[in-house]
N, C-alpha and C positions, 0 to 999 in steps of 0.2 A: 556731407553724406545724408542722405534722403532717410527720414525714420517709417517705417512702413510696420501700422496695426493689422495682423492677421487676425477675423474672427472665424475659429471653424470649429465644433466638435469634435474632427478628427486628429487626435495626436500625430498620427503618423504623417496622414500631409501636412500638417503645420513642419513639421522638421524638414519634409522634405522641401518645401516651397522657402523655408529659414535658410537653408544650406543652398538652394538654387541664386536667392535674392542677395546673399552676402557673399555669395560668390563673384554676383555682379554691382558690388560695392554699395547696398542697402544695409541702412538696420532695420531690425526687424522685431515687433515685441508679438506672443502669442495671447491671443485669448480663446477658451474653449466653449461660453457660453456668451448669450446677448448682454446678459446682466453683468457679467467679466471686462466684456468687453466696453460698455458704456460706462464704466468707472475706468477703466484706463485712459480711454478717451476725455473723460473729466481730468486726469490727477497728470497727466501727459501731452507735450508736445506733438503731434504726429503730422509729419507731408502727406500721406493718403493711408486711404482702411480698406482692406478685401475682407468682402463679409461673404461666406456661405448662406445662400437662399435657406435650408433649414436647418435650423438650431435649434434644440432639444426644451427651450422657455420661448424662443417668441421668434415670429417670422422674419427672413430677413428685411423685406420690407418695410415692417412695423419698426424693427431698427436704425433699417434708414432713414424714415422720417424722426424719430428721436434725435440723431445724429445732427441732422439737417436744422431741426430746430435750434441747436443750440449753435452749431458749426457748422456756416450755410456755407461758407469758404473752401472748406474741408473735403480733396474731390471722393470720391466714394466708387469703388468695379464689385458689381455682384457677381460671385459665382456660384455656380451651380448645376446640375447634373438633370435639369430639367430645361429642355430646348421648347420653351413655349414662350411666340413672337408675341401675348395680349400682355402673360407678364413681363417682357421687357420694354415693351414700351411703356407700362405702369410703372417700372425701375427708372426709366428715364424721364419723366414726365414728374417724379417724385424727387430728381435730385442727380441720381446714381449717372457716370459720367461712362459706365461703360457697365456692358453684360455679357459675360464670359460663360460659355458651358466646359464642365469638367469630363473625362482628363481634359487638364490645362495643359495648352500648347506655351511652351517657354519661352518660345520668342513673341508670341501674340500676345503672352500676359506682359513682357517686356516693355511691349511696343504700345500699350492702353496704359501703360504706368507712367511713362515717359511722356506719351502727349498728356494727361490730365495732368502730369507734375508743369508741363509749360503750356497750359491752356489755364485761361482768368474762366473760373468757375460761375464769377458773377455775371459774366459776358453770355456764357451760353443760357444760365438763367433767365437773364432780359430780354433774349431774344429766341424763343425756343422753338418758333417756326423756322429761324435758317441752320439750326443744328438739327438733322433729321436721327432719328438712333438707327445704328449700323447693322446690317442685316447679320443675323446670327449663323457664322459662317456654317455650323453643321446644320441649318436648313437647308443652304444654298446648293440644288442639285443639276445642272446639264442632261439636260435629254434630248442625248444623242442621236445622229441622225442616221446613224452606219448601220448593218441589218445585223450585226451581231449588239449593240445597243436596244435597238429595235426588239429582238430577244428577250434580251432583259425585261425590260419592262413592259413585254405581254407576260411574262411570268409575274412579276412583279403586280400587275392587276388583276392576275389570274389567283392568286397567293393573299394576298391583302387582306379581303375582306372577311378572310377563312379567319381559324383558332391555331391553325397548321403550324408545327415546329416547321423552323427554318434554318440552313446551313447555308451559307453566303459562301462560295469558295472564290478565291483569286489573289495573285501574287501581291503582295505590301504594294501599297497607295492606290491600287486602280480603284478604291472608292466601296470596300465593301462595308464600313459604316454608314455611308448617304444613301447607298440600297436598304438597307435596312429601317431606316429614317423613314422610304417611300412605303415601303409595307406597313410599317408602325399607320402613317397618314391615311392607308386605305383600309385601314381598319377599325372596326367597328371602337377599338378602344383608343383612337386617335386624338380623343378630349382626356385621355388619361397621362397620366406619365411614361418617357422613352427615356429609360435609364442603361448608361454604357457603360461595361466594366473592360478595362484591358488587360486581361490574366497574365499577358506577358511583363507585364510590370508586380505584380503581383508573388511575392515568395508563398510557400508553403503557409506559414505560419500566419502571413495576413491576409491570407486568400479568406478562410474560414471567416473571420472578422467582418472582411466587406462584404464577404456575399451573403452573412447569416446573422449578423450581428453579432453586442456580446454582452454580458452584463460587468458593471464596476465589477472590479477587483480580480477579474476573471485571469488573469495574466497580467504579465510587466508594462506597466505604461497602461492600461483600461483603468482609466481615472474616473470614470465616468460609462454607464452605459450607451449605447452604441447601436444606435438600428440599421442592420445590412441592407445592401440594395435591393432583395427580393422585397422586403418591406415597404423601400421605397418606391419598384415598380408598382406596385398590389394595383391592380384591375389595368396595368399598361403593359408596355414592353420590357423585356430586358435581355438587353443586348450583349455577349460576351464573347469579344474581337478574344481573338488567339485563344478557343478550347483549348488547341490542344495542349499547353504548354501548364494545365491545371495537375495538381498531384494524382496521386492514383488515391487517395485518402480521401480530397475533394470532389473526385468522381464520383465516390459513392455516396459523399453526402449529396451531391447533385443530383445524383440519380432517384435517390429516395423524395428528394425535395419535388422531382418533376412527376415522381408518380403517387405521393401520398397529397399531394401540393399541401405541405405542411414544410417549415425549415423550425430548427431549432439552434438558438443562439448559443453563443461560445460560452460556456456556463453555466448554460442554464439545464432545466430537466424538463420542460413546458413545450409543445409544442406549439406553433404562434401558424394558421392559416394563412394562405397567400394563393392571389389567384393571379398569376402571370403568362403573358406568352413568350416563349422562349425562339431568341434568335442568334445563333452562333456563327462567327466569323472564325476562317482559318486559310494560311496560304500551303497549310502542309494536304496531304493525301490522308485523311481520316480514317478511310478504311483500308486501308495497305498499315498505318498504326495501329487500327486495331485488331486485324489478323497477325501482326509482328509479337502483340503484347504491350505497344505501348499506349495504348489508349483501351477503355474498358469497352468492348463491341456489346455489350448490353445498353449503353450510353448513346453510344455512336447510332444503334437501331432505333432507340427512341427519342434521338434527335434527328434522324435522318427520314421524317417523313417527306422531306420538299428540298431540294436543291436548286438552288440558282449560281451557276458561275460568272461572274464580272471578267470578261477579257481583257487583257492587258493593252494597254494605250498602243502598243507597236501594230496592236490587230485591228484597229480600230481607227486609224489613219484622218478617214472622213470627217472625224469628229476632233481633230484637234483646232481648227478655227474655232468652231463654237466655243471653246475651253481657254482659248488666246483670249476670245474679246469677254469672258466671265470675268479670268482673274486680271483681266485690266483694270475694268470697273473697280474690282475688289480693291488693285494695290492703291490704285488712283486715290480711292477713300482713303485708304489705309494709311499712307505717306504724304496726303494731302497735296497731290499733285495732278497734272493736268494734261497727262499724254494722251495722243490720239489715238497710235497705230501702232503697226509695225512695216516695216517694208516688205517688198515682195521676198526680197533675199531672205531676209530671216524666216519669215513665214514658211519657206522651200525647204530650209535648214533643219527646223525644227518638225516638220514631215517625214523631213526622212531620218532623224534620229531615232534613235533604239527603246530611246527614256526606260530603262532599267528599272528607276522608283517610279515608274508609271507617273498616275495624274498628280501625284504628290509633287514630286521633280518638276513637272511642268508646271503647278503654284509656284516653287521657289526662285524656278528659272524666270519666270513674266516680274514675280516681284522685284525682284536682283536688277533687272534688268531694268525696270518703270526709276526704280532709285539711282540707278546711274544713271538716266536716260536726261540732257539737259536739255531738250528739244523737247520738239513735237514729237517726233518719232521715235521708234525702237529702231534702232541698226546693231548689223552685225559683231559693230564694234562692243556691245557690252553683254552680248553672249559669252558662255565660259566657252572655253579652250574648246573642251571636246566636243562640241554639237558644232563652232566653227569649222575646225579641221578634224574631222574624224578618221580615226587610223586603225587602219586593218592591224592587227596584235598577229604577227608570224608567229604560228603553231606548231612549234618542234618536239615537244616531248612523244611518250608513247602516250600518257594519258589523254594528250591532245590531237591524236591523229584521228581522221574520221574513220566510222565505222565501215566493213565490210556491208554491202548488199545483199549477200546472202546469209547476211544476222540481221536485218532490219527489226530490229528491237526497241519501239521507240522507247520506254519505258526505262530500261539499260544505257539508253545514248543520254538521256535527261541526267540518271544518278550518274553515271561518268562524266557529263560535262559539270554538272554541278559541284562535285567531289572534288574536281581538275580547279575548279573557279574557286573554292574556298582554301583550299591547299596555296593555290597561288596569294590571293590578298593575304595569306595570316605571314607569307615568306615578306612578301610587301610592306607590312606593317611590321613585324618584328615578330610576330606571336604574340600582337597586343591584342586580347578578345574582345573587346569593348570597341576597339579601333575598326576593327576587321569587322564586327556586326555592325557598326553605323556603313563603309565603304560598301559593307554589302545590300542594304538599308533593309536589315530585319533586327531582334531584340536579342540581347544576349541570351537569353533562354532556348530559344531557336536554333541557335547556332551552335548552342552546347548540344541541344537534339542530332545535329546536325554532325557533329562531331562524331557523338556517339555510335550511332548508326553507320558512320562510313569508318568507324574506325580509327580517327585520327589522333595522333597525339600533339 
């Protein structure tokens, strides 16, 4: 069993990253400061160390070289909530065998664990021009070539360079974190920091925490004080995928934070300045939540100066070559393999697929696919099931029967089919909500909204 050193300040991810890692048969030891951390590393064994880029006594950088000095063998993945290409090639250039931005994808920390646990450390050291460092996948963005893409990104350069709150609308995966990414780049504070919070992961009670800080003692488990992401954006972006699924509690301290641009940490009585620009992602309808009641429409107006929607992959057809030959390249690195292509057949297949989790699915699908692939080629054969033979699902209930024409309602047709579509997976899965929000690829929070709203039990 692999022993795996966390260094992070964050209690809370340390547990959760403990409980993901020993679940896939690691141990795991915590540290919550550099100076913690570099005496475990003295008085301990460890196969690899994940260190947080900031920590509250010393950079992580300046860590890794400590590390390094002593245990050059020792492979080292920085993570961090800061997507800037100078610092990670200084991370890699110093040592660190991989550069992660946070949220941490589970299978991508997996998969950087796995190769530096069976990669000679000393090997890429001696040779450091044939080891290039891995492009940081939330840089990596496709510009499309479809006229609803084309859209995008006149908005997108239109928006950039302004101070302008921005709302990102589009269904889960079509990419409305790498839109976000291009505005942060065309803007004026594109040397500063682009920090991402995902609220949908986020309960009530840790919301406050991440997004405002907190001081020791403030609550159970603040061992130590804690600077929120606003703090960590200060003069950059800050990015927060899924508003809406924020409390009605943290609305209002949002809202004060955005118009006094002051935030006050959990604990404390001090107000702490912060100059951020604010960019929110959501796949729901904002203003139909906030005319219902579930979202604050005081909120919702002062983040709603600028709209940009990301159309879903189905609408956007043109653009799925370009995105075949990205995440090729991508797995190619990623699995250390050496595919070319795909065939014409696949290529045809995957055109005319529905892809449900948009560009997301389409990463999973090319990767899945590069790792079974023992050839040159992708064929048909290591596509899943359903993009090979896709089958028409016979609609018999009343739910599922199509609308009259003379109610063309599109509005009505969408919550019916959607209500019809969520009723069905939870019967599918058992009434497993976890189950049923991954099948339907959104976050159980979502879905409990979703519930709510349509009234299901």
């Amino acid at each position: 069993m692999s022993r795996v050193l966390i260094i992070d300040d964050d209690p809370s991810f340390c547990t959760l990253l403990h409980n993901f890692l020993k679940k896939n048969g690691y141990e795991t030891h915590e540290a919550y400061s550099a100076k913690e951390g570099i005496r475990a590393v003295y008085d301990h064994d460890f196969d690899i160390v994940l260190i947080d880029y900031r920590l509250p006594d010393m950079d992580g950088l300046e860590l890794l070289k400590n590390i390094k000095k002593r245990y050059f063998h020792l492979p080292v993945i920085i993570m961090t909530n800061y997507a800037n290409i100078k610092t990670a090639v200084k991370a890699m250039q110093l040592g660190a065998f991989e550069y992660v931005t946070k949220p941490i994808n589970p299978d991508e920390i997996l998969l950087s664990m796995r190769n530096a646990l069976e990669t000679d450390v000393s090997e890429v050291a001696a040779t450091p021009q044939v080891k290039k460092p891995k492009a940081i996948p939330s840089l990596s963005f496709v510009q499309g070539v479809s006229p609803s893409s084309q859209e995008v990104k006149k908005h997108v350069e239109l928006v950039g360079p302004t101070n302008i709150s921005v709302i990102v609308l589009g269904e889960s995966g079509t990419g409305k974190e790498y839109v976000s990414r291009l505005i942060h780049q065309k803007s004026q504070r594109s040397a500063k920091p682009f920090v991402a919070v995902d609220c949908g992961a986020l309960s009530e009670e840790l919301a406050a925490s991440e997004l405002f800080g907190h001081l020791k003692g403030s609550f159970t488990g603040a061992l130590q004080d804690k600077e929120g992401q606003f703090q960590a954006a200060n003069g950059g972006t800050l990015f927060l995928d899924e508003i809406g699924n924020l409390s009605y509690e943290n609305q209002i301290k949002l809202l004060r934070a955005i118009q006094e641009r002051t935030i006050r940490q959990v604990g404390s009585t001090k107000d702490i300045k912060v100059d951020v620009r604010l960019i929110v992602a959501t796949n729901e309808n904002l203003e139909r939540a906030a005319k219902e009641g579930h979202f604050r429409e005081d909120l919702f107006h002062r983040l709603n100066e600028f709209q940009i929607a990301v159309p879903p992959l189905r609408e956007r057809v043109q653009d799925i070559p370009l995105f075949l030959e990205h995440f090729l390249q991508q797995s190619n690195q990623e699995l250390n393999k050496d595919v070319s292509g795909f065939t014409s057949e696949v290529v045809e297949k995957l055109q005319t697929y529905s892809w449900p989790g948009n560009i997301r699915e389409l990463k999973n699908v090319v990767r899945r696919a590069v790792l079974l692939t023992v050839d040159d080629t992708i064929t048909a054969t290591v596509l899943p099931a359903e993009i090979v033979s896709p089958t028409t699902v016979a609609v018999t209930s009343e739910s599922h029967s199509m609308p009259s024409l003379d109610n063309p309602d599109l509005k009505a047709i969408q919550e019916k089919t959607e209500k019809a579509l969520i009723e069905e997976t939870l019967v599918k899965v058992r009434y497993n909500k976890t189950q049923a929000a991954k099948v339907l690829n959104i976050d159980r929070k979502t879905l409990y909204n979703k519930l709510k709203r349509y009234n299901l039990e």
